[in-house]
C-alpha positions as CSV (number, residue, x, y, z in Angstrom):
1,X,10.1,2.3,-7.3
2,X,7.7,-0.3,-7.8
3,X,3.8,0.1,-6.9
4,X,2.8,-2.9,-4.4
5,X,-0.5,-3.9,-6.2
6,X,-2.9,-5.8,-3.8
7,X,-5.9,-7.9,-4.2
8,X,-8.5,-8.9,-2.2
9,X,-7.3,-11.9,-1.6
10,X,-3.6,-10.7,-0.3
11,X,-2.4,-11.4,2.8
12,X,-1.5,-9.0,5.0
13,X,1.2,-9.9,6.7
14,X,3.0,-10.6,3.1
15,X,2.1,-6.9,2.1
16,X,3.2,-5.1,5.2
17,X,6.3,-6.8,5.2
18,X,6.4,-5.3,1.3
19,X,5.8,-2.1,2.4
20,X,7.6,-1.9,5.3
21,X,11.1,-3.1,3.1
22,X,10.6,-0.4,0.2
23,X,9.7,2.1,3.1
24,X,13.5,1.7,4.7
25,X,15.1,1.1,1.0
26,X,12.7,4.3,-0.3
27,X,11.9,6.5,1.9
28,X,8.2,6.2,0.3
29,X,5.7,3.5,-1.1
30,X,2.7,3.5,-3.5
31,X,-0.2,0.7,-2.8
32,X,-2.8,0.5,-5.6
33,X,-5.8,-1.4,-4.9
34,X,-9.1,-2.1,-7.0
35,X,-12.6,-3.1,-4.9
36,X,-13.8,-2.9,-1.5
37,X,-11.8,-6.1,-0.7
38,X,-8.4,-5.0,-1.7
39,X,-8.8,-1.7,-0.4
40,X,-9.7,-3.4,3.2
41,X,-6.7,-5.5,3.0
42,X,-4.2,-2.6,1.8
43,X,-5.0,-0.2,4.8
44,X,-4.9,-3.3,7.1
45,X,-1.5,-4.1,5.7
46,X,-1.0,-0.1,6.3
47,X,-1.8,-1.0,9.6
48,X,0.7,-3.5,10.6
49,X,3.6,-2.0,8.5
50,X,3.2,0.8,11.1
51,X,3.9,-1.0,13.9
52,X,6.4,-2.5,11.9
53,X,8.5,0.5,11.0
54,X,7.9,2.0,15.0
55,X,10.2,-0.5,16.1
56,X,12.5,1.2,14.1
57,X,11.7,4.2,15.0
58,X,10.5,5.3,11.4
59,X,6.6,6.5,12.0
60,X,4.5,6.9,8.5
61,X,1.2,8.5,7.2
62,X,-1.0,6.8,4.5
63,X,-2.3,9.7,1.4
64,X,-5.4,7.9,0.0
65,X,-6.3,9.6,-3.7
66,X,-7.9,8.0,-7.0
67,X,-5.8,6.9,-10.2
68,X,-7.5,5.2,-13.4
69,X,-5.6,2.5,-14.7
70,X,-5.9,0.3,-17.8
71,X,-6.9,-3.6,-17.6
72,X,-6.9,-5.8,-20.6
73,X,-8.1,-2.4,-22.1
74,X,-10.9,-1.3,-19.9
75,X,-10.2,1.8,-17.5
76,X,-10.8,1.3,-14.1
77,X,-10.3,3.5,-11.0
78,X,-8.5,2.2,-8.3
79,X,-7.4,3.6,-5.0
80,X,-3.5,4.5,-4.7
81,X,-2.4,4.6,-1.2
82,X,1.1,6.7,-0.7
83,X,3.1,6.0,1.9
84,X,5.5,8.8,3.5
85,X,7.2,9.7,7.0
86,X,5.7,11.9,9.1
């Protein structure tokens, strides 16, 4: 399973519809974000995948935690956002 990276300049709509396709294929989905802008657009994507997946009767929780990754060799943290049933 792939992690759905998002920027600050994502749009939402695009995202949720990511998440909400490996969340029925998966069972589970990873968003990584980096900055205050990405992170805003990830949990609104969050958001709308919700009501997404409701319709189908598939209800989810968001686990926020920290990960370090590495960008044309620097480490930075960014902000993974797991995706699970509830």
């Amino acid at each position: 399973m792939n992690i759905i990276k998002v920027s600050a300049n994502s749009r939402t709509s695009a995202v949720a519809g990511a998440i909400a396709g490996v969340m029925r294929e998966h069972n589970r989905a990873e968003v990584q974000a980096i900055g205050a802008g990405a992170v805003n657009q990830a949990v609104k994507a969050i958001a709308i995948a919700r009501g997404y997946l409701q319709e189908d009767g598939l209800h989810i929780v968001c686990i926020p935690e920290f990960t370090s990754v590495t960008i044309e060799g620097n480490e930075r943290t960014a902000i993974r956002l797991v995706v699970e049933p509830r």
